[in-house]
N, C-alpha and C positions, 0 to 999 in steps of 0.2 A: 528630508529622509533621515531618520535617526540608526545610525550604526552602533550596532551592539556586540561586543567581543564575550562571550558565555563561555563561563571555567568555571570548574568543580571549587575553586578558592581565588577571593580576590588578590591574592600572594602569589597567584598560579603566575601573573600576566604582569609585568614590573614597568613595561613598553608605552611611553607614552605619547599615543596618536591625536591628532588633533580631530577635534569630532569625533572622535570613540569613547562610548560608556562600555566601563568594563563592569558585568551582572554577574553574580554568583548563580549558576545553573539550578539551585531549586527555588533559589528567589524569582528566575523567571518563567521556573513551568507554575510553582505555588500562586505568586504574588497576583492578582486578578485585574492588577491593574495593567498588566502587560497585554493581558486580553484584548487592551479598550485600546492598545496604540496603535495609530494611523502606520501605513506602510511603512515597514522597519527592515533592512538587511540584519541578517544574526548569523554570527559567522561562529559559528558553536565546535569548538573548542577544549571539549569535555575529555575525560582521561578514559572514558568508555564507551563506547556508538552500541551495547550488548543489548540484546532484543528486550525489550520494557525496562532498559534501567533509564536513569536521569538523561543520558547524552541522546539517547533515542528519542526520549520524550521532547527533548529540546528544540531538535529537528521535526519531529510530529507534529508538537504544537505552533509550532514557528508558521506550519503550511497551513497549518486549520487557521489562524488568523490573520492570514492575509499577507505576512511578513516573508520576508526569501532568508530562507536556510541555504546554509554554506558548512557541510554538506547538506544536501535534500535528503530526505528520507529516503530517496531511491537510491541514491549513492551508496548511500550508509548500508542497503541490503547488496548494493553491487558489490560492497568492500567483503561482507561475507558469504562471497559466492565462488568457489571455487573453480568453478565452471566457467565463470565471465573472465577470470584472472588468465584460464589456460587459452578462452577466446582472443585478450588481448595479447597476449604473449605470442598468438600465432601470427593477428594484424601489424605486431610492431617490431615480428622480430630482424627485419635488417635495420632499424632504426636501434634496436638493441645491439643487433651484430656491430654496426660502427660503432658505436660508443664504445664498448666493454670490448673490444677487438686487443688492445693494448697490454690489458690486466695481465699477469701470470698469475693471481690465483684464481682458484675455482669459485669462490665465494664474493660478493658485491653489496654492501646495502645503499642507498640513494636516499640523502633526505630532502624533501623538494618541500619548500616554504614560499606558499602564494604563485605556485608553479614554475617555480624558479631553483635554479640548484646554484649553491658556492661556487664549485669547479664547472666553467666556462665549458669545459669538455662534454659537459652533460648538460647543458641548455637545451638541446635538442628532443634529450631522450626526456627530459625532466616537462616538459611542456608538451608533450607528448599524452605522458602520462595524469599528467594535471587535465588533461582536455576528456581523456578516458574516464577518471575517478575526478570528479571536482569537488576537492576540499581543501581546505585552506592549510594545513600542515599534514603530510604522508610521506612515507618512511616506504622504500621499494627494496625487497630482497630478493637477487638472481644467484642462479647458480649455473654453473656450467659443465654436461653432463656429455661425452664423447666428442666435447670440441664446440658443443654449441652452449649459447645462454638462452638459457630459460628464463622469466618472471616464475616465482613460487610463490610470491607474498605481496602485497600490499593492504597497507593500514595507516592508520591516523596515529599524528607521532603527539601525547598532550603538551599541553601548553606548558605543562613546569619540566618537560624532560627536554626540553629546548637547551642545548649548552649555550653558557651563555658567551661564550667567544664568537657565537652565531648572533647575536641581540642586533649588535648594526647591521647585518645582511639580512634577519628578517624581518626591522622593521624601514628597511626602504626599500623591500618588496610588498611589504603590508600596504604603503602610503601607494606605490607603483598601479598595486592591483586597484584599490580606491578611487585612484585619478583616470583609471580609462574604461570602457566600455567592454561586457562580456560577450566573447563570441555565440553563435549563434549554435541550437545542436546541430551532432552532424545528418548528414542525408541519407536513409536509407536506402538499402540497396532493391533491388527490383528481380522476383522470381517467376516463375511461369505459374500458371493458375492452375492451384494443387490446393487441397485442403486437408491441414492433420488435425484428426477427432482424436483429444487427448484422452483416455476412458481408463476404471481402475475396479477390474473386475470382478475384484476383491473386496469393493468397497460394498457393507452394508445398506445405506443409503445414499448415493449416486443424486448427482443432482440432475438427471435426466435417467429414466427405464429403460428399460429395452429395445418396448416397442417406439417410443420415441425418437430413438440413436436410429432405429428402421427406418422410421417415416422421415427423418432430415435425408439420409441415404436415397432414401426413394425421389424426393424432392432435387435433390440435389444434381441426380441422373438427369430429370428432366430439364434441370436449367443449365447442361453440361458442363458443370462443375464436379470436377472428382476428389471425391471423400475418400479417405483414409485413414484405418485409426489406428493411433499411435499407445505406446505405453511407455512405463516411465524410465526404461530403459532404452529409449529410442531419441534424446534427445540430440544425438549427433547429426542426425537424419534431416532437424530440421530446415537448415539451407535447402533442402532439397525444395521445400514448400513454401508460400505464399500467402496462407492463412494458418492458422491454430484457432481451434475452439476446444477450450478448458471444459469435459463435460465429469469432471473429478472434482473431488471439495475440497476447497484453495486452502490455502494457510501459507503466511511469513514464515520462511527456510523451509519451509517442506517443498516436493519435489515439484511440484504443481508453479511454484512461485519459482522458481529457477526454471520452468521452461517457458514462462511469461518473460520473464527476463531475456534467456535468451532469443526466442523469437522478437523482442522488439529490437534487441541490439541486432540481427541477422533483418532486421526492417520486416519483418510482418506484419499483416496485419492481423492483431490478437485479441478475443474475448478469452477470460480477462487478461486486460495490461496489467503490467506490476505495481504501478501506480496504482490503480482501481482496487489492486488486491490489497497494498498494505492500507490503503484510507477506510476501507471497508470493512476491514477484520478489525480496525484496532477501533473498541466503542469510547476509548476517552477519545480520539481525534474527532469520531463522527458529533460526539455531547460539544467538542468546543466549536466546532465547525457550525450547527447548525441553531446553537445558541449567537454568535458573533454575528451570522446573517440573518435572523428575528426568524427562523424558521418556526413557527410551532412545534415544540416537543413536549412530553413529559417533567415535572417538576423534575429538574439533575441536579447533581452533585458530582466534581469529579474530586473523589475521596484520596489526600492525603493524608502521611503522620501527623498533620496540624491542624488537621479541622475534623478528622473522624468519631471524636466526642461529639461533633454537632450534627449528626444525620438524623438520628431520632426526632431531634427538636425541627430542625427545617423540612423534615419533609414527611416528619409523622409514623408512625407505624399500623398494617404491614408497609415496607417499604422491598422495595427489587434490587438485589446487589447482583451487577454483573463482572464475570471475568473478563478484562477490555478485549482479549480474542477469543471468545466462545462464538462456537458455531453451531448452528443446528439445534437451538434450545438448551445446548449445553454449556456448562458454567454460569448457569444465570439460578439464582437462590432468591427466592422470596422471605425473610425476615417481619415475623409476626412479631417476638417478643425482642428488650434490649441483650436478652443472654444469646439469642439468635443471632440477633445483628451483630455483636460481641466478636461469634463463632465464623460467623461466615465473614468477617472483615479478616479475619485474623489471619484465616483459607485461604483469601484472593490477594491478600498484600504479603503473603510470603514468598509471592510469584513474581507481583509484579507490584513498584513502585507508587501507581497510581490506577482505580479502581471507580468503577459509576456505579452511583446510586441513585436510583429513579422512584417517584412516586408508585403506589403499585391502586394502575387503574382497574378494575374489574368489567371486562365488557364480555358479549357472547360471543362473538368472533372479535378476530384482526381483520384489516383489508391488506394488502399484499396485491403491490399493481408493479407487475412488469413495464422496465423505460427502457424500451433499447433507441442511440444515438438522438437522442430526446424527446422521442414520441412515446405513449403508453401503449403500450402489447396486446397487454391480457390485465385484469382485474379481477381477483379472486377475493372471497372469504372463507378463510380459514377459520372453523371453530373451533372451539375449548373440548380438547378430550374430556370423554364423560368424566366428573368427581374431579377435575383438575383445573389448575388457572394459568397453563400453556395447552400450548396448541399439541401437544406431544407430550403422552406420561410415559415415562419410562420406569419399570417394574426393575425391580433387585436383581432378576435373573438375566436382565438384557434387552430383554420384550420391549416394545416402543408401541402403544395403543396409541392413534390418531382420531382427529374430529374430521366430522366432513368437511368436505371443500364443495363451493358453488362457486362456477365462474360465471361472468356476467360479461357481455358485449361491452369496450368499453363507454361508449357512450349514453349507457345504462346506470352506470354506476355515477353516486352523487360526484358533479361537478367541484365542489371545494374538496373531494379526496383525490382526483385524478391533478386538480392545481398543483394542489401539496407536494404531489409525489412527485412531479415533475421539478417541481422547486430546488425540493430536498435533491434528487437525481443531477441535474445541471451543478451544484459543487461538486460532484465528485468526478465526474466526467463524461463523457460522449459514448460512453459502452452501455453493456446489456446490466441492468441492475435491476434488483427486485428491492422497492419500499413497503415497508410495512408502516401501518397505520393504526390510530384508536380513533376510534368515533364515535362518541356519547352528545346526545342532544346535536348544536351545532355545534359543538369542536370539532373539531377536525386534531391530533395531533402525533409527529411523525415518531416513530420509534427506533428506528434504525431503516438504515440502507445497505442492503445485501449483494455482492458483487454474488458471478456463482449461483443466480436462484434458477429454483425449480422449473423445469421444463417437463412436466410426466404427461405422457399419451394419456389421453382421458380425463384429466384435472385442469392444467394451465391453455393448453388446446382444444379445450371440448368446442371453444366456439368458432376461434379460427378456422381451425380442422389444418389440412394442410398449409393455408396462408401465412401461419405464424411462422411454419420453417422456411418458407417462401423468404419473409421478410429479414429473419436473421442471415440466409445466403444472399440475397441484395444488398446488406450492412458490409459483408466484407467484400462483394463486387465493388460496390461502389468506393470503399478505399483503397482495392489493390488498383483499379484502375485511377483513381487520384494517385497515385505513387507514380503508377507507371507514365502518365500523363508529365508529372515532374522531373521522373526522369528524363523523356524524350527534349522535356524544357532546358533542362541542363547542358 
């Protein structure tokens, strides 16, 4: 297994471990050869975890190939969740009280290197918190506000603001952590059987309608299971319940993704997990992921400053430039000419560091085949709105004109598209995903995996009819009772 220490500068890291290659952070999202390596731990290191820049990508890409991130990508959105910070401040706070009981000031920072702190007096609190937030260098700030200590902060401290009076204590905690084995995660806790229907009534396109959110309600009664729906001011409440279904359109930091989070650290069982969400939304991880496992996809490119002269040449024009988190056909530009490609490169990398670009195949529909916990659902075709080359035009004024949709039993639908999507589904995880597909002659090839997809009365249902909501409240019966089964194990 090859260990790798990822910093923004090989000047960052001066620590020399035996069996550690120290990589410069865009040498190893850029370089393609990191793509191709066998199971790698990558203990990333980066001076910023901020949503698409370099330290993020590091961590992304690390999971799309196969390799263990230190932090995980999950980490990294738990570090910026303000909400999980006040969650573990409440779990750990007499483990906080002893520690900091001594201080006379009000103020406290913690630097915890490899889960480890200098001051003996905080091995406790510091291993604690290493177990909560696992990454390899983090920096904890408390305060203390009518007598008690809070947690207000935690973050990743980079590799070069490391004082160097610390160098021998953190690297024979570096070699420490190396030489022994990772604990296990912790166990979720066990709720009574309630279900919160997350919904945003606000939202123009909802990824489930009306009558839909009705008929799961209706279903639901019958299988005496109780529905409730929640909003996004209601995420205190969640302990109360035992499942969460996300029926609002996800996105990394938005609110939707923080009660994914919290319901799985409060042990829910959640469609979507937070996992599901950030693998989902972000298209360069879905491009490296499902190129690394021979999944058929689209001619890609994942476009940096060092190769975006060459997209024209490899993959032709028109070509499809997406924004790695667009949703809902949005941020995605078709590029006919190179002043085009030029323009829209220019658009999507002032956002974000790294950018997909796909061949642009022309077919009359997509397929779009719902996979919930690894079976296929429902099997639709989605066509091409009229005069357009998405499934969705959207006019200057806001308008959104749509193609038909046929759904089809799944057993109806071609055998090498339901493979496929099931293929593509299995990386990402055991939840509720919607694949999209192109189908010209016999390819078959995948286009993206949609955590979040449609569920509308009349479209995704036409053929199940009630069965389809049947089978998604069987998905979370069956793992709140696997929880609750573990627990009584325990």
């Amino acid at each position: 297994m090859r260990v790798l220490f990822v910093v923004d500068r090989p000047t960052d890291w001066s620590l020399a471990i035996p069996g550690v290659e120290v990589v410069e952070s865009r040498r190893y999202v850029e370089d393609a050869s990191y793509s191709h390596l066998s199971y790698s731990l990558v203990f990333n290191l980066s001076r910023s975890y901020g949503y698409q820049r370099l330290g993020y990508y590091v961590s992304l890409l690390a999971e799309a190939r196969g390799h263990r991130a230190w932090p995980s990508i999950e980490t990294i959105n738990d570090l910026h969740s303000q909400v999980l910070t006040r969650v573990v401040s409440v779990e750990l706070a007499d483990t906080i009280r002893k520690a900091l009981r001594p201080l006379r000031s009000d103020e406290f920072v913690l630097s915890i290197y490899f889960g480890r702190s200098i001051a003996r007096r905080y091995a406790s609190l510091a291993r604690a918190l290493s177990e909560q937030f696992e990454a390899p260098l983090l920096r904890a700030r408390f305060a203390r506000s009518d007598g008690e200590w809070q947690l207000e902060h935690v973050g990743p401290i980079p590799a070069k603001a490391v004082p160097e009076s610390h160098f021998p204590f953190v690297l024979d905690a570096a070699k420490a952590w190396l030489g022994r084995r990772r604990r296990g995660p912790r166990k979720a806790k066990v709720h009574r059987a309630h279900l919160a229907l997350l919904v945003d009534e606000d939202e123009s396109h909802p990824p489930s309608n009306a009558r839909a959110l009705q008929r799961f309600e209706r279903v639901a009664r019958g299988m005496e299971v109780r529905v409730e729906r929640v909003h996004r001011h209601d995420m205190g409440r969640l302990p109360g319940f035992d499942a969460l279904w996300i029926r609002a359109t996800t996105q990394v930091g938005h609110y939707t993704h923080r009660f994914a989070q919290r319901a799985a650290a409060e042990g829910l069982a959640v469609l979507d997990d937070p996992v599901s969400i950030v693998r989902c939304t972000n298209k360069v991880y879905l491009a490296e992921l499902l190129d690394r496992h021979g999944v058929p996809a689209p001619r890609t490119m994942i476009v940096h400053r060092g190769n975006r002269e060459l997209v024209a040449e490899i993959l032709g024009l028109p070509c499809v430039l997406k924004q790695p988190d667009g949703a809902f056909s949005s941020g995605v530009f078709k590029a006919e000419t190179v002043s085009q490609l030029e323009a829209g490169l220019e658009r999507l990398m002032a956002d974000s560091e790294l950018v997909v670009a796909q061949e642009f195949v022309p077919t009359e529909f997509d397929w779009r085949v719902g996979v919930l916990g690894g079976q296929a659902l429902y099997a639709c075709r989605y066509f091409m709105a009229a005069d357009h080359w998405q499934i969705v035009k959207r006019g200057q004024s806001g308008e959104s004109t749509y193609g038909k949709v046929e759904t089809l039993a799944v057993e109806d639908a071609p055998r090498s598209v339901i493979r496929t999507a099931l293929r593509a589904a299995e990386l990402i995880g055991d939840g509720l995903y919607g694949v999209d597909l192109k189908q010209w002659g016999s390819k078959v090839r995948v286009v993206e995996v949609n955590d979040n997809p449609n569920i509308d009365a009349g479209f995704e249902d036409k053929v199940l009819g009630d069965e389809l909501y049947a089978r998604v409240l069987q998905h979370f019966l069956d793992r709140v009772e696997a929880r609750r089964h573990a627990a009584i194990a325990r």
